[in-house]
C-alpha positions as a Markdown table, in Angstrom:
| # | Residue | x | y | z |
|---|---|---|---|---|
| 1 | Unk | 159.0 | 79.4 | 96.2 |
| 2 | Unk | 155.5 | 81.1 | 95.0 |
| 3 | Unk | 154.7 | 77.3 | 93.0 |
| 4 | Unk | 155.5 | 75.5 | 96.5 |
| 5 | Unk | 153.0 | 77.8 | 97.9 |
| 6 | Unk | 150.6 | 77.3 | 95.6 |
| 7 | Unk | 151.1 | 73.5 | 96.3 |
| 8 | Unk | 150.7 | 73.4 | 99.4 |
| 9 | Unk | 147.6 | 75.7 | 99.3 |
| 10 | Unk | 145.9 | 73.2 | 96.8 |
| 11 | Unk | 146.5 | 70.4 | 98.6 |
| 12 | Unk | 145.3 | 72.3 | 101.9 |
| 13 | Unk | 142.3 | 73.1 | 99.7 |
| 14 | Unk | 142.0 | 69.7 | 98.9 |
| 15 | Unk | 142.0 | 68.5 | 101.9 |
| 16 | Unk | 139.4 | 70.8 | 103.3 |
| 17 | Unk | 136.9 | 69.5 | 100.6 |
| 18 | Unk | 137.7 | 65.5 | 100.7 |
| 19 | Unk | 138.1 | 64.7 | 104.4 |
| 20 | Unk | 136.8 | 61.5 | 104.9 |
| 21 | Unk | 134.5 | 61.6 | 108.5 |
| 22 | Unk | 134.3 | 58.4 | 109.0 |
| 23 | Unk | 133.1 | 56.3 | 105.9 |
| 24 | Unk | 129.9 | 54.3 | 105.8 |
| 25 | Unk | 130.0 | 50.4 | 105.1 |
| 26 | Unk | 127.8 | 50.9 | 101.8 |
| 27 | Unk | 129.7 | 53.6 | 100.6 |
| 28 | Unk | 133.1 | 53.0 | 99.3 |
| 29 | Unk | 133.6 | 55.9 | 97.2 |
| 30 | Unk | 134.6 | 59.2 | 99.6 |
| 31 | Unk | 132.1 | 62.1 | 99.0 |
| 32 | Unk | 133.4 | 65.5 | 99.6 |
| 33 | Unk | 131.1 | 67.7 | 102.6 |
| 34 | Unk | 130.0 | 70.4 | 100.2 |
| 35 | Unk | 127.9 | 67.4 | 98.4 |
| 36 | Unk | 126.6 | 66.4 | 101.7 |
| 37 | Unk | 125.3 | 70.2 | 102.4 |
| 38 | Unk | 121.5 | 70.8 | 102.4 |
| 39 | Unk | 119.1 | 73.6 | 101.5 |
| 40 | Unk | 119.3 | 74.6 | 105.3 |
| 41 | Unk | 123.0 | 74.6 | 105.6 |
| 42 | Unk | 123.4 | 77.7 | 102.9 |
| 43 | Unk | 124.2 | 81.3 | 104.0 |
| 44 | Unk | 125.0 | 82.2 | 107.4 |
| 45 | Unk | 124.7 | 80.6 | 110.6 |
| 46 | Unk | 120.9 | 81.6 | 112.2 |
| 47 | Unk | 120.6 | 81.9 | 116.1 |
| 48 | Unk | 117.7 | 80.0 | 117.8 |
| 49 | Unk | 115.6 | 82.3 | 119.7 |
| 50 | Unk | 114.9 | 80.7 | 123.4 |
| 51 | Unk | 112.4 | 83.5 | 124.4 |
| 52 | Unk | 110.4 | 83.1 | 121.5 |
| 53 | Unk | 106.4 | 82.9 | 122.5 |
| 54 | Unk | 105.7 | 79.5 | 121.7 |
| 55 | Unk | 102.9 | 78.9 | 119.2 |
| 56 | Unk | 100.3 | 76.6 | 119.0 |
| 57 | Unk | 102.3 | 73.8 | 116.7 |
| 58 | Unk | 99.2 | 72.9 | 115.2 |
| 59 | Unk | 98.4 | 76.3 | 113.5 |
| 60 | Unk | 100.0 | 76.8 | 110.4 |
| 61 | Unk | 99.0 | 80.5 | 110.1 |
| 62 | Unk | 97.8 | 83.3 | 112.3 |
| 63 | Unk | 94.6 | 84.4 | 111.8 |
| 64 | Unk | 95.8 | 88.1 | 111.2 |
| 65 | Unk | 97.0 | 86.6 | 107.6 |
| 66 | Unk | 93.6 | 84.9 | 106.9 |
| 67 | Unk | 91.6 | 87.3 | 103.9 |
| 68 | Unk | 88.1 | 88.4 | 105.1 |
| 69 | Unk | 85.7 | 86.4 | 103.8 |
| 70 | Unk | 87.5 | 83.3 | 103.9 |
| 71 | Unk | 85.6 | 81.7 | 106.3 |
| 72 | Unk | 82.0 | 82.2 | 103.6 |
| 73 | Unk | 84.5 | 79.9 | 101.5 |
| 74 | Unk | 83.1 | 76.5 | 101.2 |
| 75 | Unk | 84.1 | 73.9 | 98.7 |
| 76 | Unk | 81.3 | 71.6 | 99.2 |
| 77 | Unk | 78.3 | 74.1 | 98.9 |
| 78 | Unk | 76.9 | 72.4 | 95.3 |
| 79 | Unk | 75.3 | 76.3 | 94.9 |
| 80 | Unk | 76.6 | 77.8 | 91.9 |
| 81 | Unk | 77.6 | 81.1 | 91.5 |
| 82 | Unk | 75.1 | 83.6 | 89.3 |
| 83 | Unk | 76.6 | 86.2 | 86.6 |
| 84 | Unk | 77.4 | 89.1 | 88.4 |
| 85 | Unk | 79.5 | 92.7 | 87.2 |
| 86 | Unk | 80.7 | 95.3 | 88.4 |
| 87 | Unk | 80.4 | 99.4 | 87.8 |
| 88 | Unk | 81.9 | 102.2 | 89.3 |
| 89 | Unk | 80.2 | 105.3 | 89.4 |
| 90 | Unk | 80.6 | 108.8 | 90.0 |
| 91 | Unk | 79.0 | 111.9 | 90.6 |
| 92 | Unk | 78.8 | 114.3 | 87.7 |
| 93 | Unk | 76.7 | 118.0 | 87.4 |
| 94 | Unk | 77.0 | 120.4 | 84.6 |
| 95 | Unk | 79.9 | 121.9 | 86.0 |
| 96 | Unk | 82.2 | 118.6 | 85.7 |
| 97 | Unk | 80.8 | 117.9 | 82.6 |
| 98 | Unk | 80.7 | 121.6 | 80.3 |
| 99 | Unk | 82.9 | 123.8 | 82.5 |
| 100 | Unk | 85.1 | 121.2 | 84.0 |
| 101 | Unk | 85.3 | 123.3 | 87.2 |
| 102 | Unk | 86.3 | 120.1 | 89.3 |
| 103 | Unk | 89.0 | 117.8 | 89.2 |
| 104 | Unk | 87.2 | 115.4 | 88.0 |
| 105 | Unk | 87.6 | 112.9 | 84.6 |
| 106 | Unk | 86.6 | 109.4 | 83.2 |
| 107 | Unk | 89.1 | 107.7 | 84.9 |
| 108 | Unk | 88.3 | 104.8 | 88.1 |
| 109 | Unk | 90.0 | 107.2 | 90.3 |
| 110 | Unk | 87.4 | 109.4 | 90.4 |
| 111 | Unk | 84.3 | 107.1 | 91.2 |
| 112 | Unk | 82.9 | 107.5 | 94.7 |
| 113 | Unk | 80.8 | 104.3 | 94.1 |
| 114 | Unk | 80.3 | 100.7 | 92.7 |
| 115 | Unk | 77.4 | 99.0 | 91.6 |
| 116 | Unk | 77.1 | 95.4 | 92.1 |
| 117 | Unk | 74.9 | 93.8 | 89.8 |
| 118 | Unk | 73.6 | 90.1 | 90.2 |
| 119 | Unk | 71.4 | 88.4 | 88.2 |
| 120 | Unk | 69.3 | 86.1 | 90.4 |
| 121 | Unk | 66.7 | 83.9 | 87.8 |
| 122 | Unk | 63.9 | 82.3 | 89.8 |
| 123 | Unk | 64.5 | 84.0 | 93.4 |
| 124 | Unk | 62.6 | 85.8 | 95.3 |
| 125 | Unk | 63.5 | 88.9 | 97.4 |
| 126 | Unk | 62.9 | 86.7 | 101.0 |
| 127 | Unk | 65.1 | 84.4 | 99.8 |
| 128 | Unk | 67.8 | 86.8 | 99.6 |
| 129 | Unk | 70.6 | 86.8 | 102.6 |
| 130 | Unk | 73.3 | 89.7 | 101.9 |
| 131 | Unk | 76.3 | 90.2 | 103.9 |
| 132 | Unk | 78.6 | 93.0 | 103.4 |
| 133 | Unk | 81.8 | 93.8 | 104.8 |
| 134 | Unk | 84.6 | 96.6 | 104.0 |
| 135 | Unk | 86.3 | 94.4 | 101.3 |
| 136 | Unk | 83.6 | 91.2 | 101.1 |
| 137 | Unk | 79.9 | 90.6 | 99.7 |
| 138 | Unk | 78.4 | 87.1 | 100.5 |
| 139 | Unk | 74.9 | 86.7 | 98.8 |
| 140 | Unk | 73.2 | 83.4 | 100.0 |
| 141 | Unk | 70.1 | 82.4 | 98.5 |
| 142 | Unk | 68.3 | 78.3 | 98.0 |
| 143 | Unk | 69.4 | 78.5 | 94.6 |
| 144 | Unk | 73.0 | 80.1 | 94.5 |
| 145 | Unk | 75.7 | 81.4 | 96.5 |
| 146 | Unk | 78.7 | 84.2 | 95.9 |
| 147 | Unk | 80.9 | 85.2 | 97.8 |
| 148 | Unk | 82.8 | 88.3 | 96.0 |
| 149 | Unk | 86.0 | 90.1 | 97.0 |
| 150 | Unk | 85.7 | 93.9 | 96.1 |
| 151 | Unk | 88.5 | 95.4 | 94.2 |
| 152 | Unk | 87.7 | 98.4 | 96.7 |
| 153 | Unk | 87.1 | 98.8 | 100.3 |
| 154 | Unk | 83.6 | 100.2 | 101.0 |
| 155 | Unk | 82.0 | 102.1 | 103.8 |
| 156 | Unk | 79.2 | 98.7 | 104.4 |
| 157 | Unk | 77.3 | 100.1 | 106.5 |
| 158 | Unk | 76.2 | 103.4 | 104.4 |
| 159 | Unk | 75.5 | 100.8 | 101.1 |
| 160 | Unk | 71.9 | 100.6 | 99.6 |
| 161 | Unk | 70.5 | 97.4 | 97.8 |
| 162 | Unk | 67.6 | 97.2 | 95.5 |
| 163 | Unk | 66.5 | 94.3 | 93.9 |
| 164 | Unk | 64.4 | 94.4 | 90.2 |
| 165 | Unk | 62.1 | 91.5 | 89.9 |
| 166 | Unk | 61.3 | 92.4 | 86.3 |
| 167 | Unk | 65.0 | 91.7 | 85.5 |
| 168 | Unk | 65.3 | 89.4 | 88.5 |
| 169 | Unk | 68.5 | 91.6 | 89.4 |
| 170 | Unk | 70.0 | 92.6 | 92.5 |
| 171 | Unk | 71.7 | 95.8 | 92.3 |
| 172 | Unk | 74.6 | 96.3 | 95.4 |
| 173 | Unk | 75.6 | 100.4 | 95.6 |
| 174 | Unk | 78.5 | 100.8 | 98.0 |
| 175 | Unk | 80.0 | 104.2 | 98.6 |
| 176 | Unk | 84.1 | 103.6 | 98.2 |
| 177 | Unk | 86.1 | 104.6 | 101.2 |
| 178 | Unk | 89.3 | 105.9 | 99.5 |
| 179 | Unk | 91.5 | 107.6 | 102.0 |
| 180 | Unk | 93.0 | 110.1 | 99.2 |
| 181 | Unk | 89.7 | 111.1 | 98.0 |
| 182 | Unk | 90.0 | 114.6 | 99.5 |
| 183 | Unk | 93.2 | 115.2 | 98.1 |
| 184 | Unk | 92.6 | 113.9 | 94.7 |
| 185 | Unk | 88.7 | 115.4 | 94.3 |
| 186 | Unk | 88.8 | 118.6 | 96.1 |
């Protein structure tokens, strides 16, 4: 009894997976449904939404997942881009550095600022055009063009610039906002 059982559940088995829907002139041989399944057929079943707000079908992403800065991006612009590093600093007295009285050590997490240092050759401080937003610095000048994403956010509108035409250097110091600071400094 259990073998005839087994029997017939094969064959029901089979059955499921080599039905033959109506066969195609070309094809002769019968292929079983699972090998005409597609990417979009795997997993379960998903509901359309009707009430959906309907998107512009030419947009293939919303502008809340464009980076800032993106739009200084421009692949054409022959410009090149001049060496550029940069430091993070912090404030030190004699009590961080002999005493140790604050919480303070070596490490990046206790900077309050970065330095931006760009080396300009053969530019001229009117020349210069500096931009700077809370995560993006776009310098512009005839010469060259950079447009830098800061490993940081920065408070832009407290930043100080300073460029040395001995070293034909532009130096960029932006105070860091970093929400935890008065947690991880006081």
């Amino acid at each position: 009894m259990d073998n005839m059982s087994s029997t017939e559940t094969l064959q029901a088995l089979s059955s499921l997976l080599y039905t033959d829907q109506g066969s195609d002139e070309d094809d002769s041989i019968s292929v079983p449904p699972a090998a005409r399944m597609g990417p979009g057929q795997i997993g379960p079943a998903r509901a359309v939404e009707k009430d959906a707000p309907s998107k512009d079908s030419r947009q293939i992403w919303s502008e809340e997942e464009v980076a800032e800065g993106a739009q200084f991006d421009d692949l054409c612009d022959p410009r090149p881009q001049p060496e550029y590093e940069i430091l993070l600093k912090q404030r030190v007295g004699t009590e961080d550095v002999f005493l140790g009285m604050s919480r303070k050590n070596p490490s990046s997490a206790c900077c309050e600022s970065m330095l931006v240092k760009i080396k300009l050759p053969n530019t001229k401080i009117t020349d210069l055009v500096l931009d700077v937003k809370e995560t993006f610095l776009d310098l512009r000048t005839p010469k060259y063009k950079l447009g830098l994403h800061l490993p940081h956010p920065v408070h832009s509108e407290e930043g100080r610039a300073c460029f040395i035409t001995e070293r034909e250097e532009l130096e960029v110091t932006l105070p860091m906002d970093r929400p935890l600071d008065s947690i991880n400094l006081a």
